[in-house]
Backbone bond lengths (Angstrom), bond angles and torsions (degrees), N, CA, C in turn:
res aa  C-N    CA-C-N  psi(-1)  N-CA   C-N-CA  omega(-1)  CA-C   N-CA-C  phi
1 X - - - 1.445 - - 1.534 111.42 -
2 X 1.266 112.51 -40.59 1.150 115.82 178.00 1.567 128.82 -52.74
3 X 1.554 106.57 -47.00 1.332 136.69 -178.84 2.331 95.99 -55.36
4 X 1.101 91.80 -58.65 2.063 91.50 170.67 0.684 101.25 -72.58
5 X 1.408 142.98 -11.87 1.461 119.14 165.92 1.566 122.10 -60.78
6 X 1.643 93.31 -52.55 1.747 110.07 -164.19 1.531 89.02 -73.63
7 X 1.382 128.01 -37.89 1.521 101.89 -178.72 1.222 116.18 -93.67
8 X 1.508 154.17 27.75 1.262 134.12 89.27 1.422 146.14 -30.69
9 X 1.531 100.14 -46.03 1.622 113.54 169.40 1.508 106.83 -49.21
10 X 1.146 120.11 -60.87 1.601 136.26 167.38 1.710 114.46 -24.72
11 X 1.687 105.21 -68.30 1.524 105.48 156.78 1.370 122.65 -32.69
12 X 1.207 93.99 -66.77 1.670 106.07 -158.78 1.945 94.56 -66.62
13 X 1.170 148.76 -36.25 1.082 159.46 -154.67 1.328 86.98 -76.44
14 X 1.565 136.68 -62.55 1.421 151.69 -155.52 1.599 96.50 -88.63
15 X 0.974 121.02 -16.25 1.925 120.46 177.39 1.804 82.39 -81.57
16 X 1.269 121.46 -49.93 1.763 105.32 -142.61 1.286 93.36 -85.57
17 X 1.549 127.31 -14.75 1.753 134.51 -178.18 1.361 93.64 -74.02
18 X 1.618 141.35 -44.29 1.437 135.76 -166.51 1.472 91.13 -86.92
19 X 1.513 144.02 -42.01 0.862 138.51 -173.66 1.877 117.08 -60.19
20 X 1.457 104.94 -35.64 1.331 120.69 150.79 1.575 128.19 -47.83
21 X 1.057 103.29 -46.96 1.511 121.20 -179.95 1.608 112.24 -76.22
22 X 1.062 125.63 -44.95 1.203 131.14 173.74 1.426 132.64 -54.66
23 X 1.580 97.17 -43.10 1.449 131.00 163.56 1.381 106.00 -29.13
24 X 1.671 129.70 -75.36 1.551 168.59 112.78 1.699 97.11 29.60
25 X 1.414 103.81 -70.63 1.784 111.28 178.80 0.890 115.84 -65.27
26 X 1.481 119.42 -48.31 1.317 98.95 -164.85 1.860 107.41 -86.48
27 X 1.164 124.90 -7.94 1.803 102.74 146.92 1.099 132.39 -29.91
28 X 1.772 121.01 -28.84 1.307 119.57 -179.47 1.725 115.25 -71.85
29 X 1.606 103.64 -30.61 1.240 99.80 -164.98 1.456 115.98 -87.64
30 X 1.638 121.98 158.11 1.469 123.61 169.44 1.329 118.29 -11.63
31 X 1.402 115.84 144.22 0.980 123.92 162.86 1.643 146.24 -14.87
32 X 1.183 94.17 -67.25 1.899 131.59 179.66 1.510 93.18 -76.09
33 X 1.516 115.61 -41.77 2.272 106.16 -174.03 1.210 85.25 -80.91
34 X 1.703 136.41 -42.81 1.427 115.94 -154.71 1.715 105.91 -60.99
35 X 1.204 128.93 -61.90 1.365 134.32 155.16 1.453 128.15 -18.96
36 X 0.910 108.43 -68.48 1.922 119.04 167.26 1.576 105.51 -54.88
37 X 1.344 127.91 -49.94 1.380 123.75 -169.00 1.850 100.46 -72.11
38 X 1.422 96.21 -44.98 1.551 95.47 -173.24 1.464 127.98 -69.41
39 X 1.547 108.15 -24.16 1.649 105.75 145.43 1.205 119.53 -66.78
40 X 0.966 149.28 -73.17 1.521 131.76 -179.46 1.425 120.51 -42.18
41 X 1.317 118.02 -30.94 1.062 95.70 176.66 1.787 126.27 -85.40
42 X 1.235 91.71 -7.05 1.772 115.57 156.54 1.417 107.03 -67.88
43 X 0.922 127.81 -44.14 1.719 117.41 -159.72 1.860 86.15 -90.13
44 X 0.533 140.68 -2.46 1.694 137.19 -155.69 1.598 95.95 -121.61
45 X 1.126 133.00 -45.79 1.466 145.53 144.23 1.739 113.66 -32.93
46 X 1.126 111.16 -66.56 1.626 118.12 -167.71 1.766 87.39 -71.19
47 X 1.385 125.00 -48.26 1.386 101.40 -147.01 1.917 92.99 -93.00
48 X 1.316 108.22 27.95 1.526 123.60 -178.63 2.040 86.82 -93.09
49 X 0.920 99.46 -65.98 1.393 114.75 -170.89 1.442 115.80 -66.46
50 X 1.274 122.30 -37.35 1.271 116.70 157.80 1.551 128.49 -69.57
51 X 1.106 127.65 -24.92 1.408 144.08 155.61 1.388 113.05 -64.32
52 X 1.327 119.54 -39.82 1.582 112.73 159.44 1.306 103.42 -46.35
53 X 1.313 117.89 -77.89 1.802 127.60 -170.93 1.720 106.67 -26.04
54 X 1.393 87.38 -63.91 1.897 78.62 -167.69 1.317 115.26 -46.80
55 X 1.808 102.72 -46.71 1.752 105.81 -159.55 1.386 99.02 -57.10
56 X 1.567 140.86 -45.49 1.254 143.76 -166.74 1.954 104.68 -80.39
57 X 1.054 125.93 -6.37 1.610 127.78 168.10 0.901 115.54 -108.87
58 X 1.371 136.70 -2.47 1.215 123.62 -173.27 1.502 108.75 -89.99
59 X 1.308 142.21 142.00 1.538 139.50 -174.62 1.606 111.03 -84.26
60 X 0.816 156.69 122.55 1.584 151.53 168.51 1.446 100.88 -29.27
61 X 1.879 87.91 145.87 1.670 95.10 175.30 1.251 113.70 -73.09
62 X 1.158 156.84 -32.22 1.281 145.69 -155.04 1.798 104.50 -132.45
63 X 1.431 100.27 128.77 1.724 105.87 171.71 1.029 121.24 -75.48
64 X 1.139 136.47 -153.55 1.586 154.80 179.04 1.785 100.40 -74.91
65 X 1.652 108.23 137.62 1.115 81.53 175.93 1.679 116.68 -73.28
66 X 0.986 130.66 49.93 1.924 105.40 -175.50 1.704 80.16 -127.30
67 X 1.813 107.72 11.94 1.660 80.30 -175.39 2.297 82.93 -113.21
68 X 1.153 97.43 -13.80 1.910 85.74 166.68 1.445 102.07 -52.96
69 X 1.358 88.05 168.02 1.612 124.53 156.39 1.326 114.35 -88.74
70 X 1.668 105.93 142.35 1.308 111.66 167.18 1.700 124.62 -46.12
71 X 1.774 104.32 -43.67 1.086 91.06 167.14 1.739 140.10 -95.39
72 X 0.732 73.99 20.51 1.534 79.14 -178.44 1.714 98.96 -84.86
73 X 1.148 120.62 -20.78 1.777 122.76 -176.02 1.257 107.63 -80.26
74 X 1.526 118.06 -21.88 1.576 107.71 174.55 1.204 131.44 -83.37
């Protein structure tokens, strides 16, 4: 589990580095794109970082087996 973790984290790490980068470019452009590009690339950033959070808080679905139920194995 761990191992999909870190290579999502990785994604998401390399989304918020282009999301960084983009930030940078699009200063060059017009007015009205610099604005439009630079929210998205804000919302695409934050929900980079908040998606980090969960993937690393969230607990695995299933415990040990001695903590299942019998029935749940059948």
């Amino acid at each position: 589990m761990n191992f999909i973790r870190s290579l999502i984290s990785v994604f998401l790490i390399a989304l918020l580095f282009v999301s960084i980068a983009g930030w940078f470019w699009a200063g060059d452009q017009p007015s009205a794109k610099m604005v439009g590009s630079r929210v998205v690339l804000t919302l695409c950033g934050v929900s980079s970082l908040g998606c980090l959070w969960l993937l690393w808080s969230a607990k695995s679905g299933v415990g040990s087996p001695d903590q299942l139920n019998r029935a749940d194995l059948a």
